[in-house]
C-alpha positions in Angstrom: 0.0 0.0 0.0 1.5 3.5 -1.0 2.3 5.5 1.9 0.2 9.1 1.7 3.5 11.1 0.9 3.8 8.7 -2.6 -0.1 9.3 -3.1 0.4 13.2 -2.6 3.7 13.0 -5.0 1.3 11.4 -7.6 -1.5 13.7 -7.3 0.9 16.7 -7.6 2.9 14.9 -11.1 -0.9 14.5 -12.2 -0.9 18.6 -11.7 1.9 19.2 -14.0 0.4 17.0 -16.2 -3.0 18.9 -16.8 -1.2 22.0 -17.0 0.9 21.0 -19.8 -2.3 19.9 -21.8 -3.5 23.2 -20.8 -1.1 24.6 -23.1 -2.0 22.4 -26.0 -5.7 23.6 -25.8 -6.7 26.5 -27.9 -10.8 26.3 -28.1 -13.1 27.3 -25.2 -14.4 23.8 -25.0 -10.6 22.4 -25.1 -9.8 24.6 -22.5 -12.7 23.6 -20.1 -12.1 19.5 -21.1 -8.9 20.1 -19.1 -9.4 22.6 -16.9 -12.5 21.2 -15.4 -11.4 18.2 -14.0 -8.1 20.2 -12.9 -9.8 22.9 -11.0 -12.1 19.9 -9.0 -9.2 17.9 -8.6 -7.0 20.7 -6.8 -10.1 21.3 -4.8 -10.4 18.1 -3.4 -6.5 17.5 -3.0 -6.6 20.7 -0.9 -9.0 19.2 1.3 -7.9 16.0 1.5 -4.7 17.3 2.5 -6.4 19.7 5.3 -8.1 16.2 6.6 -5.8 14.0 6.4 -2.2 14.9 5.8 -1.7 18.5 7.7 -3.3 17.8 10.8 -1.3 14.7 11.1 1.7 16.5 10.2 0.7 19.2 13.2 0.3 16.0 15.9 4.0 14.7 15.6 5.0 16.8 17.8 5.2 20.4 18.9 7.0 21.6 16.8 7.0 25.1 15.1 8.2 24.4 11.7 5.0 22.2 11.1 2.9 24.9 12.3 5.0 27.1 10.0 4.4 24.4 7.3 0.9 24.0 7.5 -0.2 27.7 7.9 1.5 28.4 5.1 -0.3 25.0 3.0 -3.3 26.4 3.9 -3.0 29.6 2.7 -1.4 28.2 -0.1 -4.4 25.8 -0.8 -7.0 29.4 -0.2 -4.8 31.5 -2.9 -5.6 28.1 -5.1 -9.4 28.1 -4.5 -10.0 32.1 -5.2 -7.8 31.5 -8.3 -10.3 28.5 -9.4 -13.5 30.7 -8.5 -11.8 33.6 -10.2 -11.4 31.4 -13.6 -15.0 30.5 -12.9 -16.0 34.0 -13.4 -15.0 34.6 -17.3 -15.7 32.6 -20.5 -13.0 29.7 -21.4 -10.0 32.0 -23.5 -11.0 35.0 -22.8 -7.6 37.6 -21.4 -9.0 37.1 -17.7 -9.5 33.3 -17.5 -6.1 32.6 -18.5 -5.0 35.5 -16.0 -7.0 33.5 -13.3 -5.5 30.1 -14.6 -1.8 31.1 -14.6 -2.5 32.2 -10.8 -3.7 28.7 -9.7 -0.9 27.2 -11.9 1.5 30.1 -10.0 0.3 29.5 -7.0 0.0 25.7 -7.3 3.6 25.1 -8.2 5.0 27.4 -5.8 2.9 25.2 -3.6 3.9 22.0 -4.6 7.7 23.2 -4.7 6.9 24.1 -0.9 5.3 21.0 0.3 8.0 18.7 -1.2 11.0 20.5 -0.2 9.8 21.4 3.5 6.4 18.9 4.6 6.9 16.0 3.1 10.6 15.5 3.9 9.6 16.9 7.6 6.5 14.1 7.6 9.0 11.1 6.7 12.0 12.0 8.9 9.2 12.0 11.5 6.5 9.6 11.0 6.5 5.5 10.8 5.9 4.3 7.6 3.1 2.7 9.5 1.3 5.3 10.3 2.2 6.8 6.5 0.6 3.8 5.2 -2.4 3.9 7.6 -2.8 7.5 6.4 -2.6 6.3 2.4 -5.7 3.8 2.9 -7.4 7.0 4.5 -6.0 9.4 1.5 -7.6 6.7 -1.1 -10.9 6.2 0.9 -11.3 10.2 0.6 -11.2 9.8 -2.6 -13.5 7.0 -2.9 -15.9 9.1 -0.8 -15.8 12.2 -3.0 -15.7 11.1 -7.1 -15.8 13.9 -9.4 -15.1 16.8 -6.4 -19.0 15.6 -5.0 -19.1 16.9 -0.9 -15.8 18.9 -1.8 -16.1 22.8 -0.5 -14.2 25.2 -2.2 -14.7 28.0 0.4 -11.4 29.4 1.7 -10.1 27.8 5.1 -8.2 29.8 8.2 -5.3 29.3 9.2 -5.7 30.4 12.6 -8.8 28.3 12.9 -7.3 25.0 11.1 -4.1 25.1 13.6 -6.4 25.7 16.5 -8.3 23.0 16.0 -6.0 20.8 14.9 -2.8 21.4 17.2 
């Protein structure tokens, strides 16, 4: 079974991958083809992450860099969502859809960069791969729960409310 560090890895190589097609769409429907299924996606990998992944990552331990690392995810994951509802405003191609795309693709892979660099090395070096396995089946049975973004919220999360409740 994948440990949820390997299943977050593939979620965030499936990213990249939608982006790049991005680039190969030219017409409105195109555009929405690959952006749909993107935007819902990044949704529900946000949340999954803010159920699963972060507040395990705040419990092993007091430690200040993962509350550093997870306040930051989470704002990280709400620049995402306004950038998704943003795109959601404007027609498919038009000047201000890609403007609100390229800031969910900025944002995401700033993100991403983040998160691989600084959480999920932090999570490994900390965590058995017992309970990273444990967390997997969870990370795959949120999925299972929510096909196609259904039950996902895309409302904006806050940080000082998340680490609250989850410290």
């Amino acid at each position: 079974m994948p440990d949820i560090t390997s299943l977050i890895m593939d979620d965030h190589e499936w990213f990249r991958r939608q982006f790049a097609r991005l680039d190969d769409a030219r017409e409105p429907a195109d555009l929405l083809e690959v952006w749909s299924p993107l935007a819902q996606r990044l949704e529900t990998h946000a949340q999954a992450e803010e159920t699963i992944f972060y507040p395990a990552l705040l419990k092993r331990g007091d430690d200040d860099e993962a509350v550093d690392e997870t306040e930051d995810a989470i704002k990280d994951h709400n620049a995402i969502r306004d950038a998704i509802a943003d795109a959601t405003r404007y027609e498919a191609g038009s000047s201000e859809w890609y403007e609100a795309v390229g800031r969910a693709r900025t944002e995401n892979s700033e993100h991403l960069a983040e998160e691989e660099d600084e959480g999920l090395p932090d999570f490994r070096k900390h965590v058995s791969r017992e309970l990273r396995d444990r967390l997997g089946d969870l990370w795959i049975q949120f999925y299972a729960a929510h096909p196609d973004g259904e039950g996902i919220s895309a409302e904006d999360v806050d940080p000082a409310t998340f680490l609250a409740e989850n410290s």
